[in-house]
MARLUM-116107 format. One record per residue (C-alpha): y, x, z; residue number from 1. Coordinates in pm, 1 decimal, decimal comma. Each point is the difference from the previous one (the first is absolute). Layout:
N
+----------+----------+----------+-----+
|       yy |       xx |       zz | pos |
+----------+----------+----------+-----+
|        Y |        X |        Z | NUM |
...
+----------+----------+----------+-----+
END
This chain:
372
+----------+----------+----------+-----+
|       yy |       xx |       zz | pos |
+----------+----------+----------+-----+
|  11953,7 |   9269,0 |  12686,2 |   1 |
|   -122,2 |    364,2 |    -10,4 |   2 |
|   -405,0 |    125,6 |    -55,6 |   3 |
|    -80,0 |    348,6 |     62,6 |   4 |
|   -263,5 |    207,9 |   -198,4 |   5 |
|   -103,2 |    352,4 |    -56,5 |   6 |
|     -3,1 |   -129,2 |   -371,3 |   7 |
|    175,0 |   -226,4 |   -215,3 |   8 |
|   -148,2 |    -66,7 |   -368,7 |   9 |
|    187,1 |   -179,6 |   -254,5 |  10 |
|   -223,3 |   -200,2 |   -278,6 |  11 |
|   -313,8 |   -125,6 |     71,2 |  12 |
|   -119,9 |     74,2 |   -318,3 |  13 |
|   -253,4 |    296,9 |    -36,2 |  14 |
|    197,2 |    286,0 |     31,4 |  15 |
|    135,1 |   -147,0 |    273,6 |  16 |
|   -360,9 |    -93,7 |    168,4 |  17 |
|    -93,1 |    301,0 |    -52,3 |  18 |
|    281,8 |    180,2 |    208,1 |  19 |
|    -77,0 |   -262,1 |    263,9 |  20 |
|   -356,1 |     83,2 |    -10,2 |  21 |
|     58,4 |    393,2 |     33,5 |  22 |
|    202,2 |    -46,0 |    278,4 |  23 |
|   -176,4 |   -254,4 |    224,8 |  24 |
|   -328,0 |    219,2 |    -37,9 |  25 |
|    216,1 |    317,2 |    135,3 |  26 |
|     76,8 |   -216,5 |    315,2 |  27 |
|    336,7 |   -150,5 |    -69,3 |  28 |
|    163,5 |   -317,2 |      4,1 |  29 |
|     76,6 |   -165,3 |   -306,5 |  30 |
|    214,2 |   -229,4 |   -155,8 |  31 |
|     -6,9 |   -145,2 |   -337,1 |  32 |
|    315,4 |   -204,9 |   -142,6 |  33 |
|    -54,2 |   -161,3 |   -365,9 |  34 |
|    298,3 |   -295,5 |   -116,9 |  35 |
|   -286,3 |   -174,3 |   -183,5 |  36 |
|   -283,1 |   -205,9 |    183,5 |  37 |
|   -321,8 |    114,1 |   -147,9 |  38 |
|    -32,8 |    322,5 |   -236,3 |  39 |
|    156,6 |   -124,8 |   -347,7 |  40 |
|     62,1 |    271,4 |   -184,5 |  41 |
|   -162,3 |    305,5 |   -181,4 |  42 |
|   -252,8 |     26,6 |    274,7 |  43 |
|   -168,2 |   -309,7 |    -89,8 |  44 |
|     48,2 |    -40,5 |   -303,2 |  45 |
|   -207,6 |    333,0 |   -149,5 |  46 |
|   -347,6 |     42,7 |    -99,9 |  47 |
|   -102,8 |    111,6 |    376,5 |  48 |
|   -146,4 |    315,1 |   -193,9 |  49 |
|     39,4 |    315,6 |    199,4 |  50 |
|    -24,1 |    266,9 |   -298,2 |  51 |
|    -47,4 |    346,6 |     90,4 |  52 |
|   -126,8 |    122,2 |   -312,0 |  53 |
|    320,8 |     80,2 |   -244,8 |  54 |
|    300,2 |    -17,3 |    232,8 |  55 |
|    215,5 |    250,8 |    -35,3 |  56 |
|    -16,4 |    385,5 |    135,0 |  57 |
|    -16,6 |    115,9 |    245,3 |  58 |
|    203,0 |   -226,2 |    260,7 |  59 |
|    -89,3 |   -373,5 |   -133,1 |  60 |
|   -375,7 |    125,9 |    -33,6 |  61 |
|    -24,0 |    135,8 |    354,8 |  62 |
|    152,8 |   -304,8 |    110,4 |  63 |
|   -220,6 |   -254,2 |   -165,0 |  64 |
|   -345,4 |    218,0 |    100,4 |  65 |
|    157,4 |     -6,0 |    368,9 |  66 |
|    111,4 |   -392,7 |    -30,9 |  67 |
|   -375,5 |    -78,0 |   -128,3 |  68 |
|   -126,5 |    139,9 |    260,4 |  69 |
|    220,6 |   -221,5 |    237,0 |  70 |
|    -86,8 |   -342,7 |   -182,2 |  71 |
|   -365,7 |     84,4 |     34,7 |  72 |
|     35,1 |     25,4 |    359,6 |  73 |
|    272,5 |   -286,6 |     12,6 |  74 |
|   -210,7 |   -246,3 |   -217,2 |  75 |
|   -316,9 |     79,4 |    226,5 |  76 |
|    221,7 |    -90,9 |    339,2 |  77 |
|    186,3 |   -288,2 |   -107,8 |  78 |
|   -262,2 |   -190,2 |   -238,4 |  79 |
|    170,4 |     65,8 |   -333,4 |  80 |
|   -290,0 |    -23,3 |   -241,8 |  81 |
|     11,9 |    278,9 |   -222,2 |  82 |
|   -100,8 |   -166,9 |   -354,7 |  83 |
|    -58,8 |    302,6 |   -196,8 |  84 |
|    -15,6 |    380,8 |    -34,9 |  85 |
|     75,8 |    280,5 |   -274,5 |  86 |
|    126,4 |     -8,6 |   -310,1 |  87 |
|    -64,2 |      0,0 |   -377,3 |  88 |
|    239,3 |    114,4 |   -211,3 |  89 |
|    -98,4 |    -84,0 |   -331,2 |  90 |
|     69,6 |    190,2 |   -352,2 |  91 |
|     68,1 |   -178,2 |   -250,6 |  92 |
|     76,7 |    315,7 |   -233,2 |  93 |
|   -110,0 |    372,1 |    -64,0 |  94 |
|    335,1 |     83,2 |    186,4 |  95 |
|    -27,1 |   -199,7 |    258,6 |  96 |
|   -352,5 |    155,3 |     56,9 |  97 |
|    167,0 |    318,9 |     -8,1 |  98 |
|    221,9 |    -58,3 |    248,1 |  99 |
|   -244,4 |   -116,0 |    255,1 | 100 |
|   -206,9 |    302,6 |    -64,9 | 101 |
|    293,1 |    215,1 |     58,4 | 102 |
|     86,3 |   -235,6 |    308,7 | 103 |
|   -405,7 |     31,2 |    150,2 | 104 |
|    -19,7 |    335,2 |    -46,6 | 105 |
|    345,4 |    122,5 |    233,7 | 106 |
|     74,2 |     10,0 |    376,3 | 107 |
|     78,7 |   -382,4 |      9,2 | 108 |
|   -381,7 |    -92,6 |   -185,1 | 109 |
|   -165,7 |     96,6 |    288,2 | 110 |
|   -285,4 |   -268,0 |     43,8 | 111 |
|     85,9 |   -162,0 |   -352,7 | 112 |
|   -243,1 |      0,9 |   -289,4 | 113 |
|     15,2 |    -81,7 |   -403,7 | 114 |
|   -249,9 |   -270,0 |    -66,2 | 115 |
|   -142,0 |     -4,7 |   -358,4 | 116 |
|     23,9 |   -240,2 |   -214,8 | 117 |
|   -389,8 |    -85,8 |     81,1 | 118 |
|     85,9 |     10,9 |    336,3 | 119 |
|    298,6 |   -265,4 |      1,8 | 120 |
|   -113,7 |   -312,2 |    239,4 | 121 |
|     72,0 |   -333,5 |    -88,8 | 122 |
|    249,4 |   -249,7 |    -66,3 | 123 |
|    171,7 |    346,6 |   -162,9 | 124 |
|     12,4 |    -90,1 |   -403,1 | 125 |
|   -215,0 |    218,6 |   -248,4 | 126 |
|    195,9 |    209,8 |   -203,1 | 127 |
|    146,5 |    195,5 |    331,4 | 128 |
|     25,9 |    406,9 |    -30,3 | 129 |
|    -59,4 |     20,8 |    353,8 | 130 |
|    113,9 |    -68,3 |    377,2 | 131 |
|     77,8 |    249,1 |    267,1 | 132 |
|   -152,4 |   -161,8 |    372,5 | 133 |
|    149,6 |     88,9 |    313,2 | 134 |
|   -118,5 |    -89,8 |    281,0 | 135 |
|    270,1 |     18,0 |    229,9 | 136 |
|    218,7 |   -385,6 |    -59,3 | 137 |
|    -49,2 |   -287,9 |    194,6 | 138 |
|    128,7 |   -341,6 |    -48,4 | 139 |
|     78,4 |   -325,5 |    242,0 | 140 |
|    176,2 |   -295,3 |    -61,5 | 141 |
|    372,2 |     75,3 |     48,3 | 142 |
|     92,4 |   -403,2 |     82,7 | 143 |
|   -257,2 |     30,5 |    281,9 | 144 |
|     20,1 |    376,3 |    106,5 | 145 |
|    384,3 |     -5,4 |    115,0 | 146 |
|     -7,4 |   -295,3 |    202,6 | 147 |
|   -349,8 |    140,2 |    165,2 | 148 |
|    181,8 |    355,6 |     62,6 | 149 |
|    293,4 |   -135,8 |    133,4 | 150 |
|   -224,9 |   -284,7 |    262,6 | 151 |
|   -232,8 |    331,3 |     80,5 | 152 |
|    325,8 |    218,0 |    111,1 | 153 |
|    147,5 |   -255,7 |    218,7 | 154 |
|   -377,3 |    -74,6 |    125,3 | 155 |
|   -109,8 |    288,8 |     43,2 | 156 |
|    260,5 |    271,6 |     11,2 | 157 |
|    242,9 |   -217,1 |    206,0 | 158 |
|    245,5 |     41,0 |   -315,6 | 159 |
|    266,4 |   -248,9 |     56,5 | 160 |
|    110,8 |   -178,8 |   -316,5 | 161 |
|    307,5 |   -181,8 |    -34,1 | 162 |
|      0,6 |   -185,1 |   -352,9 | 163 |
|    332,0 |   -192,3 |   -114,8 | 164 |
|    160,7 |    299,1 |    210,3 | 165 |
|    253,4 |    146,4 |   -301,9 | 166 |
|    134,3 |    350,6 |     83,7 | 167 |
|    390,6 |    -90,2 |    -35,4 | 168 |
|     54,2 |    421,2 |     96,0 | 169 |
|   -132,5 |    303,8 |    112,7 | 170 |
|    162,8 |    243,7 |    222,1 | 171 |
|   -165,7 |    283,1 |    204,8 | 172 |
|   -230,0 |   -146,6 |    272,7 | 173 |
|     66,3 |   -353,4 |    -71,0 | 174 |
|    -43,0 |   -252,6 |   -321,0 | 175 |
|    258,1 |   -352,0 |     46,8 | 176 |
|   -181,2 |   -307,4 |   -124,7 | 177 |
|     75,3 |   -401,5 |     45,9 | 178 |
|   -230,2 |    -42,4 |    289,1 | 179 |
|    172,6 |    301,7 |    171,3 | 180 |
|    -35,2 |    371,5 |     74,9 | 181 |
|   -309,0 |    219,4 |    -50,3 | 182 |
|     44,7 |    388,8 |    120,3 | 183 |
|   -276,1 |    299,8 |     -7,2 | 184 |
|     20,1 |    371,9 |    -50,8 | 185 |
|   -183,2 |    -27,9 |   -322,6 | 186 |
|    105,2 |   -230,9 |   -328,4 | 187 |
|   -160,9 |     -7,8 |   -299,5 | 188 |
|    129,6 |   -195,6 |   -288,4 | 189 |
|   -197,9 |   -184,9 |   -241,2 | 190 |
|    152,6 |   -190,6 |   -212,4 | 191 |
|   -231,0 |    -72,0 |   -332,8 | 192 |
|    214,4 |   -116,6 |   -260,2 | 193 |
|    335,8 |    -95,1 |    217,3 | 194 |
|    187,9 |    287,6 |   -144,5 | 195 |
|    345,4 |   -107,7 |     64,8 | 196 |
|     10,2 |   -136,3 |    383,5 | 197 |
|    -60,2 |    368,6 |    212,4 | 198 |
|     70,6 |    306,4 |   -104,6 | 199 |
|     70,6 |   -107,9 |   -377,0 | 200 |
|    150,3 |    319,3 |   -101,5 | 201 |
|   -328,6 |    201,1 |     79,2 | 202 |
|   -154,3 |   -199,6 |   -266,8 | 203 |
|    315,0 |     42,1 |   -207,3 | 204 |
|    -47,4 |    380,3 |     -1,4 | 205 |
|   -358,2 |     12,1 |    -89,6 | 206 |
|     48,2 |   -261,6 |   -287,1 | 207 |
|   -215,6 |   -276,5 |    116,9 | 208 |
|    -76,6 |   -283,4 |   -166,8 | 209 |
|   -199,4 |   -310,3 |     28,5 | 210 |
|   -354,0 |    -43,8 |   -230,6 | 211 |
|   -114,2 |   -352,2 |   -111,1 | 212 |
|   -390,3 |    -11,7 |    -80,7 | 213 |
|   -208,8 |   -259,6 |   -149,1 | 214 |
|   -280,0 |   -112,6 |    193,2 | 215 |
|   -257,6 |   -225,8 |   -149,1 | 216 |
|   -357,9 |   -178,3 |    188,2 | 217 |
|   -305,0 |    -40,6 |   -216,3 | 218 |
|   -273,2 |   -236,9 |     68,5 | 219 |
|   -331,5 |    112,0 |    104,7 | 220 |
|   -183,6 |    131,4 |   -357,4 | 221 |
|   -335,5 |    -14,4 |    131,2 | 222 |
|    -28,7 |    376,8 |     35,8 | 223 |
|     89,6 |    230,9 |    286,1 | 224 |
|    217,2 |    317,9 |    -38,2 | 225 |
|   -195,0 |    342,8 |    120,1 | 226 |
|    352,0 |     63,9 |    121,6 | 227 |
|    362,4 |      0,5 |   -103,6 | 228 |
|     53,3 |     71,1 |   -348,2 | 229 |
|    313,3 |    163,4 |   -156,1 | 230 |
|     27,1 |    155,5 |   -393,8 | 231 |
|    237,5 |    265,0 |   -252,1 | 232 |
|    341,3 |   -173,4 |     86,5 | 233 |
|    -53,0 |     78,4 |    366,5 | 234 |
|    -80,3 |    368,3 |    -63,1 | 235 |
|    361,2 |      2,3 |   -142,6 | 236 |
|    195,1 |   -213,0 |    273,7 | 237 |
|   -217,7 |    239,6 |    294,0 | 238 |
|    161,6 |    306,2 |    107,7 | 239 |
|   -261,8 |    132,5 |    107,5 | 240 |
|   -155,0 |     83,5 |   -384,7 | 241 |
|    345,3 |    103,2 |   -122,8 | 242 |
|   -125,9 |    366,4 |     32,1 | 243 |
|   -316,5 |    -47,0 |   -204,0 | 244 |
|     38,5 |    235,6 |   -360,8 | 245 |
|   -125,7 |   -348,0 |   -209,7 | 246 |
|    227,1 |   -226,0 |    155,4 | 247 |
|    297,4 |     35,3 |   -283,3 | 248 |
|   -228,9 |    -65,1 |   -266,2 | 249 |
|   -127,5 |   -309,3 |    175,4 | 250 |
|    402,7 |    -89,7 |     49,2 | 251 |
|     26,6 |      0,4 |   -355,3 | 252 |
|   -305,4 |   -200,6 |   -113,1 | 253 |
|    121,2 |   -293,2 |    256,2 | 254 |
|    352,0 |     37,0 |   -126,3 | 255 |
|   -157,0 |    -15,2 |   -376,6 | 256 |
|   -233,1 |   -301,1 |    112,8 | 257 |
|    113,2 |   -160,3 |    287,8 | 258 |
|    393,4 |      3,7 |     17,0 | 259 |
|     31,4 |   -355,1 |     94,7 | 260 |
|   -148,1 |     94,3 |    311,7 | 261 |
|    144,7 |    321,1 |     94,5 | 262 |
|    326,1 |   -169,4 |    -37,7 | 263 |
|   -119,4 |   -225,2 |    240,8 | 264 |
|   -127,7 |    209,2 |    226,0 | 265 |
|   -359,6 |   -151,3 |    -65,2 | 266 |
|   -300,2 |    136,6 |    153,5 | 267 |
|   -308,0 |   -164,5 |    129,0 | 268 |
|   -129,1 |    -51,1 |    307,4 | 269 |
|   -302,3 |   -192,4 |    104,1 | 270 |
|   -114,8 |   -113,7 |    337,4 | 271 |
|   -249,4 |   -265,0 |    135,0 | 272 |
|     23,5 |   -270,9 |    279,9 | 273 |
|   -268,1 |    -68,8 |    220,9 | 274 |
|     -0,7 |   -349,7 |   -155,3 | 275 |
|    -39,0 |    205,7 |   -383,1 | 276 |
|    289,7 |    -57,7 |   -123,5 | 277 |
|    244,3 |    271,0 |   -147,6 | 278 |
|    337,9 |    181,4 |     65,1 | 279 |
|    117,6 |    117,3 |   -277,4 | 280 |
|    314,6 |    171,0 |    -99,5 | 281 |
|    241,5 |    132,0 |    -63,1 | 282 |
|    341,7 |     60,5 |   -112,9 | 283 |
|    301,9 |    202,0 |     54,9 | 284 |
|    390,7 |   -119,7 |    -56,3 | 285 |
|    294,4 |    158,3 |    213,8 | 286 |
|    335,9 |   -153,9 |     83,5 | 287 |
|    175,1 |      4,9 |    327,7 | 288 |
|    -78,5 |   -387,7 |     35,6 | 289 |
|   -312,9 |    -66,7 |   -208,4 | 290 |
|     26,7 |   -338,7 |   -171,6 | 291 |
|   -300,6 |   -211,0 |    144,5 | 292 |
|   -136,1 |   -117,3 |   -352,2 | 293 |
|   -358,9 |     83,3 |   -135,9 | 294 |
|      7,0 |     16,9 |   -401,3 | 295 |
|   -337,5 |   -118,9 |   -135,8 | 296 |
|     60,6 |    300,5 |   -241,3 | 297 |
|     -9,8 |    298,3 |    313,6 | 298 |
|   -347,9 |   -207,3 |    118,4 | 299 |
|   -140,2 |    -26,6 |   -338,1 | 300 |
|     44,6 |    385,8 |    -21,3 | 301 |
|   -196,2 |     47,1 |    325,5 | 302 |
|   -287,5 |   -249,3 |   -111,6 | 303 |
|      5,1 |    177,6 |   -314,4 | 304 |
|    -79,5 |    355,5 |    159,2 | 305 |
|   -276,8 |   -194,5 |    238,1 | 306 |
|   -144,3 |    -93,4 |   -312,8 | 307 |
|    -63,6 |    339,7 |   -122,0 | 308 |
|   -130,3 |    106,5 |    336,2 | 309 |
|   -180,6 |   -308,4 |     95,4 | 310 |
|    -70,6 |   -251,1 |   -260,2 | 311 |
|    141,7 |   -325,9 |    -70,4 | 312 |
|    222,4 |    -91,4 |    347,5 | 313 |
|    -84,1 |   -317,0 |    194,0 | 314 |
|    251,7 |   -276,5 |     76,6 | 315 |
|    333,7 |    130,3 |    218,1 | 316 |
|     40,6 |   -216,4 |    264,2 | 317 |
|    281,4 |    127,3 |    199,7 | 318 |
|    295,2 |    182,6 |    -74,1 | 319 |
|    260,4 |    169,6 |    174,0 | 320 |
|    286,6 |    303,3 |     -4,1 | 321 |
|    -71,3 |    334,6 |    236,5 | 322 |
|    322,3 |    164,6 |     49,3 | 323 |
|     36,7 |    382,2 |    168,4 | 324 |
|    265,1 |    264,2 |     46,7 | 325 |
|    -37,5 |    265,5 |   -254,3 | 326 |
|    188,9 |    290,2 |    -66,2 | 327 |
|    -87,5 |    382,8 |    -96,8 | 328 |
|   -192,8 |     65,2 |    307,9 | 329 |
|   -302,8 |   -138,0 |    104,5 | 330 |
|    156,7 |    -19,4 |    363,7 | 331 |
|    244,4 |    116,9 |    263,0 | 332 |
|    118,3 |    -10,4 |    322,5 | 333 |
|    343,2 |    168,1 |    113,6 | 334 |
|    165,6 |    -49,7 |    330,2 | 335 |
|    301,7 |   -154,3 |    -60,5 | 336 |
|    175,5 |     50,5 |    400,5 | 337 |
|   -224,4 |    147,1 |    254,5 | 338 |
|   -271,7 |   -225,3 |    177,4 | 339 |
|    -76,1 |   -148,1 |   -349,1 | 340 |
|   -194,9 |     32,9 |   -324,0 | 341 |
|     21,9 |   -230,0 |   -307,1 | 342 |
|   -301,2 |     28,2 |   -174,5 | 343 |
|    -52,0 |   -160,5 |   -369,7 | 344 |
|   -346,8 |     17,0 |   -298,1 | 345 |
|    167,3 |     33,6 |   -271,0 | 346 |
|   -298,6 |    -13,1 |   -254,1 | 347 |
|   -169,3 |   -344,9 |     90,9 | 348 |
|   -253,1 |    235,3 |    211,5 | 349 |
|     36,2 |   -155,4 |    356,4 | 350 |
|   -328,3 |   -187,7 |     28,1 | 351 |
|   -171,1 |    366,6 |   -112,8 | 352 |
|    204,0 |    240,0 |    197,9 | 353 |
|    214,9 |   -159,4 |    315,4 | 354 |
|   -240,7 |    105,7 |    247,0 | 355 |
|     36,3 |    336,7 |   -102,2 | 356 |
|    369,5 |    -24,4 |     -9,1 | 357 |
|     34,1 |   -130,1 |    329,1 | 358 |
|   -151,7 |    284,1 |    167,8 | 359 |
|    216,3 |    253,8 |   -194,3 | 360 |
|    306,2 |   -195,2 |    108,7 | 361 |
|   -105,8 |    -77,2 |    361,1 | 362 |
|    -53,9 |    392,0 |     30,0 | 363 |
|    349,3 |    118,4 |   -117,1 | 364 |
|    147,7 |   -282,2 |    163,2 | 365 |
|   -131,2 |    123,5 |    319,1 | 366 |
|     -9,0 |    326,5 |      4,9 | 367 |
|    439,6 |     17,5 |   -133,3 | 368 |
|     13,6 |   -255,0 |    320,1 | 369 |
|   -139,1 |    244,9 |    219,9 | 370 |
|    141,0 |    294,4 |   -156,8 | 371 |
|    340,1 |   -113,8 |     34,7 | 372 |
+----------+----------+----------+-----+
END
């Protein structure tokens, strides 16, 4: 059996939904292939957080102000709740202050202010040298938001999704799977963290890995977050403050203090549930096949950086492994035969910046069609 399209997506994940989306709203006819029956991987398994503020310049930035501009739009249409908004990015040290400072006052600060140590809001803990707020984050639930995105495209963009539909090749014009032949014009390639089944050597030659992250849920503490929180270890692990003059000496007070946890790849993320409980992570550890284990050690050094932040943590209640692509880009696409891109976020930024990305690829994409 053969299906015709003007588009053929492969993942379903958010990258991929994201191409789909861009697509169907310039008037064509989608597709979107995914071997797995529900979104399962990093997609779902993130803190939902679309973070503007601290991605990397200038590409990953531009994408992620674009991309929140899409969800905003997207969660309006489709009835994702959006459960929060902003950012604090709390100091914990002088340095860390410094860097923020540094960070407010450049081209990507733009809307972002220092708060004082008077001016801190609660839950944050006493002691604090400061936050920088931006405004510019939002937050849904990722376990709910795919599913929703995926339900609104077919719904209401006519985006026809084909789950349990593995993508056994590509060639131009036409992708071979079990339950027959789909062709189109257009392919784009999403594969998440299947880095081995098409086009393997791309991700060969750009070094790609896979990332395993701790993820940990935190029972409602009776308080409510004024919005996302985040502290010093993720002003080192964010490209986006790498160019700030302070950030070295910061490096070397965490490295001094907090080794454990760089050489985890610890930094601390916080984000609240509509029913007040907690996401909280995370972790970093690389290996082409991740083991799927969860040392109590890695979590304790999380909690232990909540504590600092936060106060005393609240019961977890839920754990689980994230898992990404990662490699030194934050993205790419290349077009590995004509007709097709494969497009990959390599820096656990899809949920912040696929929108974006999508309409950067969908334009090259079509315009080296037509141009040819």
């Amino acid at each position: 059996m053969e299906r015709s399209y003007d588009l053929i997506v492969i993942g379903h994940g958010i990258v991929g939904l994201a191409h789909a989306l861009a697509a169907a709203r310039a008037g064509h006819r989608v597709a979107v292939l995914d071997r797995d029956a529900q979104p399962n991987g990093a997609s779902i398994r993130n803190f939902g957080f679309v973070t503007v503020t601290g991605q990397g310049w200038p590409h990953t930035w531009r994408r992620a102000r674009r991309a929140r501009a899409v969800w905003a739009g997207v969660a309006e249409e489709a009835g994702i709740p959006v459960l929060q908004r902003g950012l604090l990015m709390a100091a914990r040290r002088p340095e860390a202050l410094a860097v923020i400072e540094e960070f407010a006052a450049g081209p990507m600060g733009e809307g972002c202010r220092i708060l004082r140590p008077d001016e801190m809001p609660a839950p944050l803990a006493p002691g604090l040298m400061g936050a920088l707020h931006s405004p510019h984050e939002l937050r849904v639930e990722s376990r709910e938001a795919l599913p929703r995105l995926r339900a609104w495209l077919a719904e209401r963009h006519g985006v026809a999704i084909f789950p349990q539909c593995a993508a056994l090749s590509v060639e131009t014009g036409a992708v071979h799977t079990p339950q027959g032949r789909f062709t189109a014009p257009h392919i784009v390639v999403c594969p998440g963290t299947d880095l081995t089944s098409l086009f393997p050597e791309a991700f060969a030659a750009r070094r790609t890995t896979l990332c395993k992250l701790h993820m940990l849920r935190l029972a409602d503490p009776g308080w409510r977050l004024p919005a996302p929180v985040m502290s010093d270890l993720g002003l080192h692990r964010y490209r986006g403050y790498h160019g700030a003059p302070s950030l070295p000496a910061l490096r070397a007070r965490l490295e001094a203090e907090q080794k454990p946890q760089l050489d985890n790849g610890v930094h601390l993320i916080v984000v609240q549930s509509a029913d007040g409980s907690l996401v909280v992570g995370d972790s970093h550890h690389y290996a082409a096949t991740p083991d799927p284990f969860q040392p109590e050690a890695v979590d304790a050094l999380i909690l232990e950086e909540f504590a600092a932040v936060l106060g005393a943590p609240p019961p977890v209640t839920e754990r689980w492994i994230g898992i990404y692509p990662s490699g030194p880009e934050d993205a790419f696409f290349e077009a590995p035969m004509p007709g097709v891109r494969l497009v990959s976020v390599t820096s656990g930024t899809g949920a912040s910046t696929a929108f974006g990305l999508a309409e950067e690829v969908l334009a090259d994409l079509m315009q080296m069609e037509f141009s040819e």
